[in-house]
C-alpha positions as CSV (number, residue, x, y, z in Angstrom):
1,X,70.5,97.2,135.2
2,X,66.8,98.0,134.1
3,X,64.0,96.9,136.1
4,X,63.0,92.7,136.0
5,X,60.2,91.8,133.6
6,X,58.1,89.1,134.5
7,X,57.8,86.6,131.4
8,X,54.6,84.3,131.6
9,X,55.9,80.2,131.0
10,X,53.2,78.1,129.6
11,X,52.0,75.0,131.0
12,X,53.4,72.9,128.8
13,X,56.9,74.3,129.1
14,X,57.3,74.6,133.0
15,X,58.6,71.2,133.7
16,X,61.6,71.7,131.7
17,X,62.5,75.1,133.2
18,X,61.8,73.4,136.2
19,X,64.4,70.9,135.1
20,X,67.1,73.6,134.5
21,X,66.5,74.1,130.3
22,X,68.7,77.3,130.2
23,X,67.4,78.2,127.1
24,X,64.4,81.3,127.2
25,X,62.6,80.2,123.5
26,X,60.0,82.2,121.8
27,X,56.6,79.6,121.6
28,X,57.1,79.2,125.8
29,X,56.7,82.7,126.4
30,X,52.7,83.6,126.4
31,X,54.0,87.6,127.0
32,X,56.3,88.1,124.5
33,X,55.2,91.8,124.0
34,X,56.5,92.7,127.4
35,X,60.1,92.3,125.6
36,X,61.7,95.6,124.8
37,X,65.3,96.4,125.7
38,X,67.9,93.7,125.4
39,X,69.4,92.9,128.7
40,X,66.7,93.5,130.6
41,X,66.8,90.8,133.9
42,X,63.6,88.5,133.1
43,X,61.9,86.2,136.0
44,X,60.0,83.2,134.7
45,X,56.9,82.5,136.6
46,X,54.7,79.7,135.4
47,X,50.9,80.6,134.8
48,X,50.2,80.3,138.6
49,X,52.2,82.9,139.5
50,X,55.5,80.2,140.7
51,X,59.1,81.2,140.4
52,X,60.7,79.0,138.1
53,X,63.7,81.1,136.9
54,X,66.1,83.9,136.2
55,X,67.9,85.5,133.5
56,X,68.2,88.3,130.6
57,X,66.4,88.8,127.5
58,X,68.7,88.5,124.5
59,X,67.8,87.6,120.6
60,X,70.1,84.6,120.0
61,X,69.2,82.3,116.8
62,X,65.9,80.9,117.6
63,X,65.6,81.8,121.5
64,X,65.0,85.2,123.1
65,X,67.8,84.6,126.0
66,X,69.0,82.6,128.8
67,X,68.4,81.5,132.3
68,X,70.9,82.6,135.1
69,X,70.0,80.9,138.0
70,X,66.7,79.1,139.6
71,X,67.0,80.7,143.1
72,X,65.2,83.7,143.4
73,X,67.0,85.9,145.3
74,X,70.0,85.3,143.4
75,X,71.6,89.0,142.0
76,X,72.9,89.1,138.5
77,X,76.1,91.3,139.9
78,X,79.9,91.4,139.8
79,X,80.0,88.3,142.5
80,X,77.6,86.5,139.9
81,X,80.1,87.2,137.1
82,X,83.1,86.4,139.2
83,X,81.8,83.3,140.3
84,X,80.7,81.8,137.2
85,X,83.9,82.8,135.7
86,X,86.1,81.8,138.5
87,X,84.3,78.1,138.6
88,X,85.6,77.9,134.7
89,X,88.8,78.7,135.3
90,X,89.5,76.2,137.9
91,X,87.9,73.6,136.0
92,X,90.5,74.3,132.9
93,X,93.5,74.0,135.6
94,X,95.1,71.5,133.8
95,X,94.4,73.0,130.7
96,X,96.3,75.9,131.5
97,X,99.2,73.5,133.0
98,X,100.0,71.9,129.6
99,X,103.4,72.4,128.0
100,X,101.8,70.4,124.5
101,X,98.4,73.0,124.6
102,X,97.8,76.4,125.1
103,X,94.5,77.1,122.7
104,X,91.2,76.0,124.3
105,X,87.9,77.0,125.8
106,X,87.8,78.4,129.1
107,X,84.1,79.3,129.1
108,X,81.3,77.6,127.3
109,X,78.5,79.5,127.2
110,X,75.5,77.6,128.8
111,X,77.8,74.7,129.9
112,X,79.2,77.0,132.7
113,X,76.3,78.8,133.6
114,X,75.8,82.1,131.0
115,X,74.5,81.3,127.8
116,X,75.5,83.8,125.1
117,X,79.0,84.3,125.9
118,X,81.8,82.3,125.0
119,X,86.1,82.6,125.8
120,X,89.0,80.8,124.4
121,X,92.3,81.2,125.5
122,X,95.3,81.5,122.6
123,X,98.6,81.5,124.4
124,X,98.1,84.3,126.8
125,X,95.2,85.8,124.4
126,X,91.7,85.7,125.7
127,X,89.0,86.1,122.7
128,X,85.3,86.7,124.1
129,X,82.5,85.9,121.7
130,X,79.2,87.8,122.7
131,X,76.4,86.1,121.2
132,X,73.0,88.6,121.4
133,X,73.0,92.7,122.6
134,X,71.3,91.3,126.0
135,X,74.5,89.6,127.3
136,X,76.7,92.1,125.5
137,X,75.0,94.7,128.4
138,X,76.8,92.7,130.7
139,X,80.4,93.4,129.3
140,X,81.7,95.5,131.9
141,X,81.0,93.3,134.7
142,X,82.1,90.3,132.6
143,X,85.0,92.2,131.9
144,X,86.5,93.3,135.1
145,X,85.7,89.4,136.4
146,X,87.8,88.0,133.7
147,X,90.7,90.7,133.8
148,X,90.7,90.1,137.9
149,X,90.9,86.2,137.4
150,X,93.7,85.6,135.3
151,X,97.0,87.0,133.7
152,X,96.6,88.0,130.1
153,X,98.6,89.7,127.1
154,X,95.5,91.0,125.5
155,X,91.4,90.6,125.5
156,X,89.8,90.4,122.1
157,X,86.1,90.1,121.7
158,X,84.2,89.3,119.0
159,X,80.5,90.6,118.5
160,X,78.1,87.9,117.0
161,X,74.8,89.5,117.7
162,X,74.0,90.9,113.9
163,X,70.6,89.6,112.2
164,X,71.2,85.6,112.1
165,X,74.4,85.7,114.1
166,X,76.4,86.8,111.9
167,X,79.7,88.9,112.9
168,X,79.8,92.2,113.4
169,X,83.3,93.9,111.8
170,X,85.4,95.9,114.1
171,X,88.5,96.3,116.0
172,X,87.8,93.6,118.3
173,X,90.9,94.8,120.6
174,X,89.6,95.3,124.4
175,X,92.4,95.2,126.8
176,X,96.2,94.3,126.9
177,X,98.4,94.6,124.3
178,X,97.8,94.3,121.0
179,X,98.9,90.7,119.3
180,X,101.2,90.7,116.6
181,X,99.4,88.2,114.2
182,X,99.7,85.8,113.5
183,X,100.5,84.6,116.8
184,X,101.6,81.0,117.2
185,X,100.0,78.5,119.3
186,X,100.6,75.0,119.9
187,X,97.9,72.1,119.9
188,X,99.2,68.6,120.8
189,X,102.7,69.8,120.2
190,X,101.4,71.0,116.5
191,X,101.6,74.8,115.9
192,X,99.0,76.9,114.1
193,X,99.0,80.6,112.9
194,X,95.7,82.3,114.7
195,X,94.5,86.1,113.9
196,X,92.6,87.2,116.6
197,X,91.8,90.5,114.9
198,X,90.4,89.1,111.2
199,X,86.5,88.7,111.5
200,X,85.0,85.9,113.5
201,X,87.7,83.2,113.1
202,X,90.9,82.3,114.4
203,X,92.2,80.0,111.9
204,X,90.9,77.0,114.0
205,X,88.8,75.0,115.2
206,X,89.4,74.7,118.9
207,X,86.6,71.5,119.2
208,X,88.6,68.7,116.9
209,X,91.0,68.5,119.1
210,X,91.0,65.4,119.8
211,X,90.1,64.2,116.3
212,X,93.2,65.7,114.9
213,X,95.3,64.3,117.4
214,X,93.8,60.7,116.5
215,X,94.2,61.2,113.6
216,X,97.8,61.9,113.7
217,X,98.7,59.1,116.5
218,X,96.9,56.7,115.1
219,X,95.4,56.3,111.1
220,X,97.6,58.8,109.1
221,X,101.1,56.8,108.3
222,X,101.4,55.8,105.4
223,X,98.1,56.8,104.0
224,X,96.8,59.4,101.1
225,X,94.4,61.5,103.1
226,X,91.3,63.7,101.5
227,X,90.3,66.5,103.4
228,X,87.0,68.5,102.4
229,X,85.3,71.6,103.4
230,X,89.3,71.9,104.6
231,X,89.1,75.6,106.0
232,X,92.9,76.0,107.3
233,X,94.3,72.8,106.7
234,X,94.3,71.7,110.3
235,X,93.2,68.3,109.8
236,X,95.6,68.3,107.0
237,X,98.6,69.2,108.4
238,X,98.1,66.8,111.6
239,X,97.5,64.2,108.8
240,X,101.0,65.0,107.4
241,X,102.7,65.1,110.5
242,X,101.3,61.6,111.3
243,X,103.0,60.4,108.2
244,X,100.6,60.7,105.7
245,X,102.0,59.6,102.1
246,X,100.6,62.5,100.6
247,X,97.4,65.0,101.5
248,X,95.4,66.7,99.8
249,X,93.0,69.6,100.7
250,X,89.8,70.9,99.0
251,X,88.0,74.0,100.6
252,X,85.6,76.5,98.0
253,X,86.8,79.9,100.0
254,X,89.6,81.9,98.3
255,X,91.5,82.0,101.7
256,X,91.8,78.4,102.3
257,X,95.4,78.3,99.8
258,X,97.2,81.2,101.1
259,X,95.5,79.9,105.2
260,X,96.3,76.6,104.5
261,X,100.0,76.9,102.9
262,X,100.5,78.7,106.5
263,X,99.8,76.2,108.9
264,X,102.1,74.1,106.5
265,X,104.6,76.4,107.0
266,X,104.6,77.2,110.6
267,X,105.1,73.3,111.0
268,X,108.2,73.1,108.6
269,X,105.7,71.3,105.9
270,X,106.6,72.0,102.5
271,X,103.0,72.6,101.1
272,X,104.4,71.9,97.3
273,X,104.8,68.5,98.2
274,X,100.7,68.2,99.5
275,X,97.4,69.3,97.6
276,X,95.6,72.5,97.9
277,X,92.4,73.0,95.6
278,X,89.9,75.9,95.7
279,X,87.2,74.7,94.6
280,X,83.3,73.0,95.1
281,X,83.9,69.8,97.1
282,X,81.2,68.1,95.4
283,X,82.6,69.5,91.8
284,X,86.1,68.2,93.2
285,X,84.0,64.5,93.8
286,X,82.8,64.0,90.8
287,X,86.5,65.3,89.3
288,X,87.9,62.4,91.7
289,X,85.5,59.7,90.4
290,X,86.1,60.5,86.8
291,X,89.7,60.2,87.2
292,X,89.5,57.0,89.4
293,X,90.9,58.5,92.3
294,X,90.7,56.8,95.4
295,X,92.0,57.5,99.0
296,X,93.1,55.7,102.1
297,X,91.5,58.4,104.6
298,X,88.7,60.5,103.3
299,X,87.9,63.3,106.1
300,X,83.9,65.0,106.1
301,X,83.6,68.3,108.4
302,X,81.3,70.4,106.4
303,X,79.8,73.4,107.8
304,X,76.4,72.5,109.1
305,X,74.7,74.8,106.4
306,X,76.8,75.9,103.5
307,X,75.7,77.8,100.3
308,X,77.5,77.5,96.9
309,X,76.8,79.1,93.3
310,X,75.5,75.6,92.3
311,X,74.8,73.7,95.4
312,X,73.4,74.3,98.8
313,X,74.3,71.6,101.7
314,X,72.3,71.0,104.7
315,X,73.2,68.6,107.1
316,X,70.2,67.4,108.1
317,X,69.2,66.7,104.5
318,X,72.3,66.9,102.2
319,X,74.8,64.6,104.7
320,X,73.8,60.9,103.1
321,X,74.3,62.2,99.7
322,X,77.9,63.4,100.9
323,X,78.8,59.9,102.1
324,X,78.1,58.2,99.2
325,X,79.6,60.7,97.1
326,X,82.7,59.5,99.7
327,X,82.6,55.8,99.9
328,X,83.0,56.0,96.2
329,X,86.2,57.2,96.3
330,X,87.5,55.6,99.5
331,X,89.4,52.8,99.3
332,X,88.3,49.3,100.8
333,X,89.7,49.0,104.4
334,X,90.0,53.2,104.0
335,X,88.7,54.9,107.1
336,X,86.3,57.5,106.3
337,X,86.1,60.4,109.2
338,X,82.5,61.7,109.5
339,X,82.0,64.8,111.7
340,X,79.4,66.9,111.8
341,X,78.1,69.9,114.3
342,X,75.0,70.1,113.8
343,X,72.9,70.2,116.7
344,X,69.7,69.8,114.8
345,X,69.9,66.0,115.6
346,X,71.7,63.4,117.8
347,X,74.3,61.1,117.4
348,X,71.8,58.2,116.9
349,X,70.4,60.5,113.7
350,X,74.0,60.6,112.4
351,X,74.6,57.1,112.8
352,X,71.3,56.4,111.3
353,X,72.7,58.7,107.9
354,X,75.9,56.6,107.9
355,X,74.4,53.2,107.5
356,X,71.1,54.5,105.4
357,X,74.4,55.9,102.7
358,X,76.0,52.3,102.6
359,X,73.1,50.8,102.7
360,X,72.1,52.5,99.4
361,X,75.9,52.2,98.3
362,X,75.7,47.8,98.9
363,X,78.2,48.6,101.2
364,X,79.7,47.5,104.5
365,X,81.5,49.3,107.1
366,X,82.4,49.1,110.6
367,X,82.2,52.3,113.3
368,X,85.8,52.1,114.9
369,X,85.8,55.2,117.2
370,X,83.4,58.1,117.9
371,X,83.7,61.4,119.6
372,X,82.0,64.4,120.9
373,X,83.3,67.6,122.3
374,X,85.9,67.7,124.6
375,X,86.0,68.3,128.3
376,X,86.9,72.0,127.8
377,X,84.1,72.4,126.0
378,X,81.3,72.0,128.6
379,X,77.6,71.0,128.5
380,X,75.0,70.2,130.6
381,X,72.0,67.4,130.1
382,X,69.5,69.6,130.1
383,X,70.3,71.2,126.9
384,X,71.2,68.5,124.9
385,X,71.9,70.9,121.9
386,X,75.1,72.3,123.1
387,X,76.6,69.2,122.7
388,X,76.5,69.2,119.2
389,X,80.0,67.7,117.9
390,X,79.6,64.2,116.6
391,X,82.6,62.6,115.5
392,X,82.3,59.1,113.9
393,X,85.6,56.5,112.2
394,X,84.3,54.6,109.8
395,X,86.2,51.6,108.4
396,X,85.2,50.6,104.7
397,X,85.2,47.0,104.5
């Protein structure tokens, strides 16, 4: 790799790299001029010359890279890569040992030591998401660690690194053998149809895991279940296969019907018997409130910014508004399933939203059960906005 560039921390930023913040942002750096090539190994010295850290230089959303490591001699090799990657692994052991599973994440980015690069696992399938052109320099040596680690059928990758973090189209096929897609993998015994080779997603949502599977086990019998901003259907179909009396799925993307009949299909669900609707969520609300429809389950996972021909939803500012738009048309003793993954604010913030939107609604509710990602999905304190996922059952009383 290139030669290290020393990058200058200001004073009022070196306790928290001394703390292990991972995350190389723009206003801590008083040298920001001395960043030229992405990838480029970067030391962090505080303003009296003190080691604090090391790592690459990499545009990511609002931060310029990520730190490695906090010991000084430590090299940024193949042993480095094998290491970190090897740690994951044997931290997903069990993961890998279950007959009911076999989609999850086997690296998470910061959470296991290299921010910028994420891999999930799809039944044999390993997808790699690179997240800036710094750590995609590291490919190669990310690469052969992960293809010497474990068994595989195939290595996608996906490249996130375009202006804003958008994907970048191409092949995506690394190494292996190509999938025939859909392939079919199972969660909680449930299958879904993934594409690992149709822009940046899979088909699903690999953190709700463990919401779907509550969902199913414990609050669908018997109940007419809403799902919004419904993407594939996942929470749907779970819903269905918990013995919902009838679901019904609203998503404004074209591909949600044909995605969503799919993952019916795959798990012997005949979709003509459940809902599908194209269309504006809040367009379908006030449709739902004008025809006095009201349901025993209403489930909320809206993309933390979302843009529509008429409306634009933020989470931070939009999310109250979209709760009372729900509690209208959820049934009393109805459960109302509020997710959101944001990391913009904490789970007190989020609570704070729910009781500020049935406070304004004269309303009262209870918080039955709460989640955040799970264990697959790893995070560390000192970067409390990887561990964004906040999950909150509400009961309408």
């Amino acid at each position: 790799m290139n030669k290290e560039v020393q990058l200058k921390i200001k004073d009022k930023f070196t306790n928290k790299y001394k703390s292990g913040f991972p995350h190389i942002v723009k206003e801590a750096i008083s040298n920001i001029d001395s960043l030229t090539k992405e990838g480029v190994i970067v030391r962090l010295m505080d303003e009296k010359n003190n080691f604090l850290g090391k790592g690459y230089y990499g545009r990511q959303n609002k931060g310029l890279g990520w730190v490695l490591t906090q010991k000084e001699n430590q090299a940024i090799d193949q042993q480095f890569f094998d290491n970190k990657i090897s740690t994951a692994l044997d931290q997903r052991s069990s993961f890998f040992q279950d007959n009911d599973t076999n989609a999850f994440r086997v690296f998470n980015g910061e959470g296991d030591g290299i921010g910028g690069l994420i891999i999930d696992y799809y039944d044999g399938y390993f997808v790699l998401n690179w997240y800036s052109e710094g750590i995609y320099q590291f490919r190669e040596l990310i690469l052969k660690a992960l293809q010497s680690l474990v068994e595989f059928k195939g290595i996608y990758q996906k490249k996130r690194f375009n202006t804003g973090g958008k994907y970048m189209e191409d092949d995506d096929f690394v190494a292996g053998e190509r999938g025939d897609f859909p392939v079919i993998v199972k969660e909680s015994g449930v299958n879904f149809a993934v594409y690992l080779n149709e822009g940046p997603m899979t088909g699903i949502f690999l953190d709700q895991r463990q919401v779907r599977k509550t969902i199913r086990d414990k609050y669908a019998q018997g109940k007419t279940v809403l799902n919004t901003f419904s993407y594939t259907g996942a929470f749907s179909v779970f819903a269905a296969i918990g013995g919902a009396k009838h679901t019904t799925s609203v998503d404004l993307a074209n591909r949600s019907l044909p995605k969503t009949i799919e993952q019916f299909n795959v798990n012997g669900i005949n979709e003509n018997e459940q809902e599908i609707r194209v269309m504006d969520v809040f367009n379908y609300f006030n449709y739902a409130i004008k025809n006095k429809l009201s349901f025993d389950m209403v489930i909320l996972d809206p993309p933390s910014f979302a843009r529509s021909k008429k409306h634009t939803f933020s989470a931070s500012k939009d999310y109250v508004k979209l709760l009372k738009e729900t509690i209208a048309i959820t049934a009393s003793q109805g459960i109302i399933v509020a997710s959101t993954n944001s990391a913009a604010f904490g789970m007190d913030k989020f609570k704070g939203f729910i009781d500020q939107a049935f406070k304004e609604t004269n309303g009262k509710y209870k918080i039955i059960e709460m989640f955040s990602l799970p264990s697959d999905f790893k995070t560390i304190k000192q970067y409390k906005e990887g561990d964004y996922l906040k999950v909150v059952f509400i009961k309408k009383l």
